[in-house]
C-alpha positions as CSV (number, residue, x, y, z in Angstrom):
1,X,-4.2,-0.8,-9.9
2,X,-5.4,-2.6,-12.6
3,X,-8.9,-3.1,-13.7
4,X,-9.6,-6.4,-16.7
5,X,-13.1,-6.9,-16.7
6,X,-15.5,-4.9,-18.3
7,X,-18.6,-5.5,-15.3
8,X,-20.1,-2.5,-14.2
9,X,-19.3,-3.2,-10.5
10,X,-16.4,-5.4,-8.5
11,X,-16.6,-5.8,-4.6
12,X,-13.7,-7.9,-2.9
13,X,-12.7,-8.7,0.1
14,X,-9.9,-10.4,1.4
15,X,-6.8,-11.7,3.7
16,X,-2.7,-9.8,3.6
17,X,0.2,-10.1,5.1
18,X,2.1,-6.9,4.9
19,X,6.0,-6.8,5.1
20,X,7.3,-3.1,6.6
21,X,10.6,-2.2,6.9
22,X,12.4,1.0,6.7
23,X,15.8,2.8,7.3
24,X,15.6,6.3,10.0
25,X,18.7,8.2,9.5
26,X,19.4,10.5,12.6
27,X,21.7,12.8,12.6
28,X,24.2,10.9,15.0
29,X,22.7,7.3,14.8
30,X,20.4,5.2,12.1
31,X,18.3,2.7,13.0
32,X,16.4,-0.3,11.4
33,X,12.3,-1.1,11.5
34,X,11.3,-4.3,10.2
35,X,7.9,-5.3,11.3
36,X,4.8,-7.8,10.0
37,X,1.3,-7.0,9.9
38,X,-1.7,-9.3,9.1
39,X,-4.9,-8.1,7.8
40,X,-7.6,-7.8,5.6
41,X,-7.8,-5.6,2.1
42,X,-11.5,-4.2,1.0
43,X,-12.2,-3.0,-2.8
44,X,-15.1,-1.2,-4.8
45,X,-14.9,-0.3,-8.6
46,X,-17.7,1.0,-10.2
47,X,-16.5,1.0,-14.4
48,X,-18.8,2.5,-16.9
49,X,-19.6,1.6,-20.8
50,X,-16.9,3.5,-22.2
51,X,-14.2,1.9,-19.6
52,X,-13.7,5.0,-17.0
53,X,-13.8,3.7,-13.7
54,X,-13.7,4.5,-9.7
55,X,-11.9,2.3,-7.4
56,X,-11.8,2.7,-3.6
57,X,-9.1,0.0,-2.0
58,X,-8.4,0.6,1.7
59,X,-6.1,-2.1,4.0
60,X,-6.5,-2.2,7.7
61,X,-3.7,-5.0,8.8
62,X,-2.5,-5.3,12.4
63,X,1.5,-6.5,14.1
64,X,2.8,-7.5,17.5
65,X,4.6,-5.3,19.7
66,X,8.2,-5.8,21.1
67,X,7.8,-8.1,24.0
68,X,8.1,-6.1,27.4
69,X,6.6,-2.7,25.6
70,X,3.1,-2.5,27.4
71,X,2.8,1.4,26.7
72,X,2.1,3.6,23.9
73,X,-0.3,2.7,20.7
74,X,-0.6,-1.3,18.9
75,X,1.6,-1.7,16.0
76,X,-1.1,-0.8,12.8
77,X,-1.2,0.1,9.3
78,X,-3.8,1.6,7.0
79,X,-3.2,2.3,3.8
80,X,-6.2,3.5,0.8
81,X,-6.4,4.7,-2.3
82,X,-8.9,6.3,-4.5
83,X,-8.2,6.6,-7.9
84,X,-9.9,7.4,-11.5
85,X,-9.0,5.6,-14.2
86,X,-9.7,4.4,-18.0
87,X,-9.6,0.9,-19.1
88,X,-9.3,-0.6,-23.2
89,X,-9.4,-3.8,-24.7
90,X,-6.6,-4.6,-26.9
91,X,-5.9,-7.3,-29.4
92,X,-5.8,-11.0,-28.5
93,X,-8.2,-10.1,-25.1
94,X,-5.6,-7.8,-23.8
95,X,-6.2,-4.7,-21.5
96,X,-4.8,-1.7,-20.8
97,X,-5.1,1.0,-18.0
98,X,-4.3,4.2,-16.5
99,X,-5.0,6.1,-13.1
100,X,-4.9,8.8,-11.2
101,X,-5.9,9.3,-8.1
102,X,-5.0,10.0,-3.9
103,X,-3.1,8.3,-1.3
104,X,-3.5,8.4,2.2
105,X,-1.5,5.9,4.7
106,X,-0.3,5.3,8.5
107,X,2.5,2.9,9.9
108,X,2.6,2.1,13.4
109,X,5.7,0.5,14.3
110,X,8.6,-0.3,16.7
111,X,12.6,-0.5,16.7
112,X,15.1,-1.4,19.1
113,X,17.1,1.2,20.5
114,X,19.7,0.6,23.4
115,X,18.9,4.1,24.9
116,X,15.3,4.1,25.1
117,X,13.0,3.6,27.5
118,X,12.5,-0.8,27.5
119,X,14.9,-1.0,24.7
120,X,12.5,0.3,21.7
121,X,10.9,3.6,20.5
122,X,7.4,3.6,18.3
123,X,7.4,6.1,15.1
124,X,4.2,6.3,13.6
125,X,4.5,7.2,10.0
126,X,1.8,9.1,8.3
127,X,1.5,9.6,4.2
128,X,-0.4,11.3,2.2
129,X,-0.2,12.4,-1.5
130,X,-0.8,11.6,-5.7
131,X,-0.2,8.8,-7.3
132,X,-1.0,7.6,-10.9
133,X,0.0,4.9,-13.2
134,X,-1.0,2.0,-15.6
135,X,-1.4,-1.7,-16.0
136,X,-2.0,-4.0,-18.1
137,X,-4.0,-7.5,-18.6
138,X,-3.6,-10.8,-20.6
139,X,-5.0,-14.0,-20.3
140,X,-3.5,-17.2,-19.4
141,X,-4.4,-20.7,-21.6
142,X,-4.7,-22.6,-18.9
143,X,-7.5,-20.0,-17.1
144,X,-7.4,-16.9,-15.3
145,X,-5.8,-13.4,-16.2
146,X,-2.3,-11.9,-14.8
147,X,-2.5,-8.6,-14.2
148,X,0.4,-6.3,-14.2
149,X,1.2,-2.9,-13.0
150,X,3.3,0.1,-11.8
151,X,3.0,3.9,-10.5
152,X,4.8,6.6,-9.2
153,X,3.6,9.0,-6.5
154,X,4.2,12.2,-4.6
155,X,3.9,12.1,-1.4
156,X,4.3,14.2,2.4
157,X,5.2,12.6,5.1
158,X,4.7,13.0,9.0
159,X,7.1,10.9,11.6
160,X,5.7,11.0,14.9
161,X,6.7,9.6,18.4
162,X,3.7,8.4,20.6
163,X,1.8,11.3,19.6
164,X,4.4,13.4,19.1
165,X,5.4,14.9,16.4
166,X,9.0,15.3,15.0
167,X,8.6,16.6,11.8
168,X,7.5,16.7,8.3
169,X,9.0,15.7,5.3
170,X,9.5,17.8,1.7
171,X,7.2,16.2,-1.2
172,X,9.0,12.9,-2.3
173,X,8.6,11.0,-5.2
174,X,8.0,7.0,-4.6
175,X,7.3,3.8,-6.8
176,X,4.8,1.0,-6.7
177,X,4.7,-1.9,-8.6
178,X,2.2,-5.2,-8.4
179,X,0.9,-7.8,-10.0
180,X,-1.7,-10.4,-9.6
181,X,-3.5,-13.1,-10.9
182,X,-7.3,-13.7,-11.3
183,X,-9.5,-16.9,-11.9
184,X,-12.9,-17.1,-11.9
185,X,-14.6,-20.0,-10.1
186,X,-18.5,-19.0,-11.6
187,X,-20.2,-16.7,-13.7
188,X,-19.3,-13.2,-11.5
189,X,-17.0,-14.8,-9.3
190,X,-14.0,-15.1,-8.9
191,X,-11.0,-15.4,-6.6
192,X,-7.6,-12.9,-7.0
193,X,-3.6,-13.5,-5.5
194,X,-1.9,-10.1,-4.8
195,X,1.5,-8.9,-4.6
196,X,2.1,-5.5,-4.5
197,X,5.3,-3.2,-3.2
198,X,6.1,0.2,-2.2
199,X,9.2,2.2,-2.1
200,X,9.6,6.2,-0.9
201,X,12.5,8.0,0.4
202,X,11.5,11.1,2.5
203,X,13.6,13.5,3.4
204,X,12.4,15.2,6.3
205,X,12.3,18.8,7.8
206,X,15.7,19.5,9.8
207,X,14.5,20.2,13.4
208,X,16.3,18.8,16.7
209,X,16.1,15.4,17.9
210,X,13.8,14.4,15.0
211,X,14.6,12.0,11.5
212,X,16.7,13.9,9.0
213,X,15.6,10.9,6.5
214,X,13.3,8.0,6.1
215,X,13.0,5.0,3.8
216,X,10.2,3.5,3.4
217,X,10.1,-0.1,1.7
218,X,7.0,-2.3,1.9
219,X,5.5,-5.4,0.6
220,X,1.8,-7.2,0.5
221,X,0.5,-10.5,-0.2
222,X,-3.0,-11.2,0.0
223,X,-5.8,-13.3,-1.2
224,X,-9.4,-12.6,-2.2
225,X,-12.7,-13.1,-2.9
226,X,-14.7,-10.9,-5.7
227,X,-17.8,-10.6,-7.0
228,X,-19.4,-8.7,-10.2
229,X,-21.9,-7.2,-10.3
């Protein structure tokens, strides 16, 4: 997360489409989840005079199930943060931040397998940890600012099976990285294109018939509206 302006307060609200895949290695087989979720992404950052800030940024997005599963939970994600963070102006209308903050997210999602039940079995993937790391803003001649950024995180993971669960995973570390591009249409307003991506590798509690390893590798696009305040 990145934060350029200098308002006190910056509401947005807007539309993503999330890309999830990831790799489940079982101790006898591995199998592939790739899945699409559509959406919407919420924000609130309060920032004060000397540049520390709060922002809140939960996703609530929504995929298809296989056709022919009618059982078990619809294919979701969440995914928030809440972080704290400092922001400074540089030279030339520049800026520069860094955060630190929590994690919390939730993947509902289906893959094929020949010996289940119907052909597919849901794991519902469940995150929660630290993250921190830095951005940084310029400005654009023709209008607008791009706004670049990447963090790291540590992170626990829980792999569950229609309300099951299989196991836990050990704390692992994962990357982020994003960047966007603002342009304001009128004085405090202002419309923003997101991309932002995702990458952990968990490797999970040994127990039987459970994910010895998951990877985790996921993408967003989205587009919103923001207002300041």
């Amino acid at each position: 997360m990145s934060y350029g302006s200098m308002a006190d307060v910056k509401i947005r609200a807007g539309l993503i489409n999330v890309n999830f895949a990831a790799e489940i290695a079982y101790p006898t087989n591995n199998f592939s989840v790739n899945q699409t979720y559509r959406g919407v992404a919420l924000g609130f950052t309060y920032i004060n005079e000397n540049g520390i800030y709060v922002d809140l940024a939960p996703t609530f997005s929504k995929g298809d199930k296989p056709a022919g599963v009618t059982s078990g939970a619809d294919a979701n994600r969440f995914d928030g943060t809440l972080v704290l963070g400092y922001s400074e102006g540089l030279d030339n209308g520049t800026s520069a931040s860094y955060y630190f903050g929590i994690k919390n997210g939730l993947t509902v999602s289906y893959y094929s397998d020949a010996t289940a039940t119907g052909g597919f079995r849901n794991l519902d993937l469940q995150s929660q940890g630290v993250i921190a790391g830095a951005g940084w803003a310029f400005p654009l001649n023709l209008g607008g600012t791009i706004v670049v950024n990447a963090g790291i995180g540590l992170l626990v993971a829980e792999a569950s099976e229609n309300d099951i669960v299989l196991t836990t995973s050990k704390q692992s570390l994962g990357y982020s990285y994003g960047v966007s591009y603002n342009y304001p249409i009128s004085t405090g307003k202002g419309l923003s294109i997101d991309y932002k991506g995702n990458i952990y590798n968990y490797e999970m509690e040994q127990k039987v018939l459970a994910p010895t390893q998951i990877k985790e590798n996921w993408s967003l696009v989205g587009i919103s509206a923001y207002i300041l305040f």
